[in-house]
TORKOL-4160 file (C-alpha; in steps of 0.2 Angstrom, whole numbers, padded with zeros to 4 digits, m for minus):
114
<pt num="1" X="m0147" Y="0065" Z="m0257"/>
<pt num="2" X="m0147" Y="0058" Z="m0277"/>
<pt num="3" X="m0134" Y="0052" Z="m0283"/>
<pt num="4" X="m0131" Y="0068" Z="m0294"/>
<pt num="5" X="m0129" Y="0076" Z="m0279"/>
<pt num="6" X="m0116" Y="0064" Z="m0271"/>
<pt num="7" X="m0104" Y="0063" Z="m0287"/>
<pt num="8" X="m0105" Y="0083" Z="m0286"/>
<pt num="9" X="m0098" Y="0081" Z="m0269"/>
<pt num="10" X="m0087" Y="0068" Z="m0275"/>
<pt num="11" X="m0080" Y="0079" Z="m0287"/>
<pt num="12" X="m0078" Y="0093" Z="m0276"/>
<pt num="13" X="m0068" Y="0081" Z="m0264"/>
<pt num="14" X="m0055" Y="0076" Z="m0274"/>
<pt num="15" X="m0050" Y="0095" Z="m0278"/>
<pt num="16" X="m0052" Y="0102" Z="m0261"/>
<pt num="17" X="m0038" Y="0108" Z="m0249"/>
<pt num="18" X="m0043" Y="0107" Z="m0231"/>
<pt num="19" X="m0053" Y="0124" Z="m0230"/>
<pt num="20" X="m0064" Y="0118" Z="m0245"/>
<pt num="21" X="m0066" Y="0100" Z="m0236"/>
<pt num="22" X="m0073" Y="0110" Z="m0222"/>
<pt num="23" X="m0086" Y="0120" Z="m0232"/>
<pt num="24" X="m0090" Y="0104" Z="m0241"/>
<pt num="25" X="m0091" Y="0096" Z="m0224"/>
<pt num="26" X="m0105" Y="0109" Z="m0219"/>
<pt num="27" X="m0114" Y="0111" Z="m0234"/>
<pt num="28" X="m0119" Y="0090" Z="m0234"/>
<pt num="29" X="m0120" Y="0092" Z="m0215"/>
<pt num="30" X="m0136" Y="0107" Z="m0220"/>
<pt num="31" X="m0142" Y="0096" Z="m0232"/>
<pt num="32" X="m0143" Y="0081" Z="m0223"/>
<pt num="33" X="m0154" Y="0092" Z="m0212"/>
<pt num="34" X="m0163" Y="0097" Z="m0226"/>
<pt num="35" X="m0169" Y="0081" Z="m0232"/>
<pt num="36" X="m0173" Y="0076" Z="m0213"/>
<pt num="37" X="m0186" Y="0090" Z="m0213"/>
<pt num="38" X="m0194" Y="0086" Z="m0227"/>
<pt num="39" X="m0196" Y="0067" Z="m0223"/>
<pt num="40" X="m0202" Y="0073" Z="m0206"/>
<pt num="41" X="m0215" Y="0085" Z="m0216"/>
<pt num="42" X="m0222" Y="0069" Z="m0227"/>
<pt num="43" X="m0221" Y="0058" Z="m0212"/>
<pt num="44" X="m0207" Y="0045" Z="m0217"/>
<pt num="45" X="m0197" Y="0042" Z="m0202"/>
<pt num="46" X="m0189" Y="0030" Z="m0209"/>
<pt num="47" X="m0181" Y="0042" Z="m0222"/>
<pt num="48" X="m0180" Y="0054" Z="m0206"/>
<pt num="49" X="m0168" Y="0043" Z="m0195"/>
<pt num="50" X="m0157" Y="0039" Z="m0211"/>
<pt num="51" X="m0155" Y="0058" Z="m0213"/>
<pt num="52" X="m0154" Y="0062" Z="m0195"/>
<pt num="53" X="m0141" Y="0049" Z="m0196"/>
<pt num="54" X="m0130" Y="0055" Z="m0212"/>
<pt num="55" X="m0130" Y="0073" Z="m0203"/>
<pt num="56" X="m0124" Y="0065" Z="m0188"/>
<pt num="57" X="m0110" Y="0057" Z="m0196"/>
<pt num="58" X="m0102" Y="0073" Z="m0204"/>
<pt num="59" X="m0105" Y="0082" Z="m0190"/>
<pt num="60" X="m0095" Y="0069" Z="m0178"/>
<pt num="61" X="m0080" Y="0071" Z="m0194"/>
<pt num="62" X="m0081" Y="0091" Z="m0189"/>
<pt num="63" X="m0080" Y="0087" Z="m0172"/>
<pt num="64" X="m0064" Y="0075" Z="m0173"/>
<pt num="65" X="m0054" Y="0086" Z="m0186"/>
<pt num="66" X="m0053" Y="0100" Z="m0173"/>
<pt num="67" X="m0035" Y="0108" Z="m0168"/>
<pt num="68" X="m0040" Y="0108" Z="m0150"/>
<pt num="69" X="m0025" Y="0116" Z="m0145"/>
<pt num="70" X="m0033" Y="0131" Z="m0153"/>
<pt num="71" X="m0046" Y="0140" Z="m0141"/>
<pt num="72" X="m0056" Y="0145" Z="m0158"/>
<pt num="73" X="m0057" Y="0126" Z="m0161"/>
<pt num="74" X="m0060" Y="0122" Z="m0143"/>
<pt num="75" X="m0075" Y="0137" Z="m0144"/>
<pt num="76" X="m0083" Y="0128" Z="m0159"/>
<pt num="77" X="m0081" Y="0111" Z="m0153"/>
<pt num="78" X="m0094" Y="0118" Z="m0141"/>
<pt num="79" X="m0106" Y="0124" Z="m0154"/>
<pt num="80" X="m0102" Y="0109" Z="m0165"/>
<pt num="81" X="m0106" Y="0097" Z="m0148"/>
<pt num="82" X="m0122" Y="0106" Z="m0146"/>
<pt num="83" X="m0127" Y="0102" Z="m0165"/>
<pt num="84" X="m0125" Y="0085" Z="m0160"/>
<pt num="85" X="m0135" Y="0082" Z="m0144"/>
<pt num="86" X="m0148" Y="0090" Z="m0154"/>
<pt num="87" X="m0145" Y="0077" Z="m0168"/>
<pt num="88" X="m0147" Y="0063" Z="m0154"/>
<pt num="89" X="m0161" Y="0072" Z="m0145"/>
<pt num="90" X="m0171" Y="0072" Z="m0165"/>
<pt num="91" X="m0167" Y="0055" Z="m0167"/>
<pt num="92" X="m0173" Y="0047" Z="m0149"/>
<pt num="93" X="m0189" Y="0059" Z="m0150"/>
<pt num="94" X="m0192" Y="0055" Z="m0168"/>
<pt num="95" X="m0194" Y="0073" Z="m0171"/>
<pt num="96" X="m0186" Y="0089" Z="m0177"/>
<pt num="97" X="m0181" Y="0095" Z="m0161"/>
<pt num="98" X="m0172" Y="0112" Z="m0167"/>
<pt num="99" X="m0165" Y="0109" Z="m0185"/>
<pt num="100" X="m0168" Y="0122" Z="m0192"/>
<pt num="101" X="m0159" Y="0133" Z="m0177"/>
<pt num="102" X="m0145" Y="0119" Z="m0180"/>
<pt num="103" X="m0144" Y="0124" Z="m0198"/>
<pt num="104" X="m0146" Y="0143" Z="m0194"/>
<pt num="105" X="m0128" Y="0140" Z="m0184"/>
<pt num="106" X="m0120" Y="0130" Z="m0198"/>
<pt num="107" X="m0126" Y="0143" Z="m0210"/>
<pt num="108" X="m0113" Y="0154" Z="m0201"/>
<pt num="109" X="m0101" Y="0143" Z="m0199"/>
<pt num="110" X="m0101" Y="0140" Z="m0217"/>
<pt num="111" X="m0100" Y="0158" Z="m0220"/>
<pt num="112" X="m0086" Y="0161" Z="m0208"/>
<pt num="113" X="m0077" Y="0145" Z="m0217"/>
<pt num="114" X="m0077" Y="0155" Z="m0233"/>
């Protein structure tokens, strides 16, 4: 992610209300993923792991914001949990083990956020 990217989100951040932090949330999480396909594609795993890593870490923040004393929430923690052993399972096999079904689900997600 460039650094134009990051003050964007940056910017949105200090003007959102929780349902924009969400959508924000979401949309780096996809990107992350993004980038990690494309540094799989050119063969930098280093690049990979970072990315892997960064998506990782927004998606554990999803995971601990939930209202679990909501059954919604307790019915995306599942999905969202899901995401992330597939984010582990990537990183231990150094490869893109379904990302791009990851990002298909956040896709919704962020559409059902809006």
């Amino acid at each position: 992610m460039t650094e134009e990217q990051m003050n964007v989100y940056k910017m949105r951040i200090t003007q959102a209300g929780i349902g924009e932090m969400t959508l924000i949330m979401l949309d780096m999480e996809m990107q992350w993923i993004e980038e990690a396909l494309e540094a799989y594609d050119k063969q930098d795993m280093e690049e990979f792991i970072k990315c892997v890593d960064k998506a990782q870490s927004v998606q554990m923040e999803l995971m601990n914001v939930l209202n679990m004393k909501n059954q919604v929430a307790v019915d995306v923690y599942s999905v969202f949990a899901f995401i992330n052993k597939v984010l582990i399972r990537s990183k231990i096999k150094r490869e893109p083990v379904d990302l791009e079904r990851c990002k298909k689900l956040l896709e919704r997600y962020h559409k059902s956020f809006e």
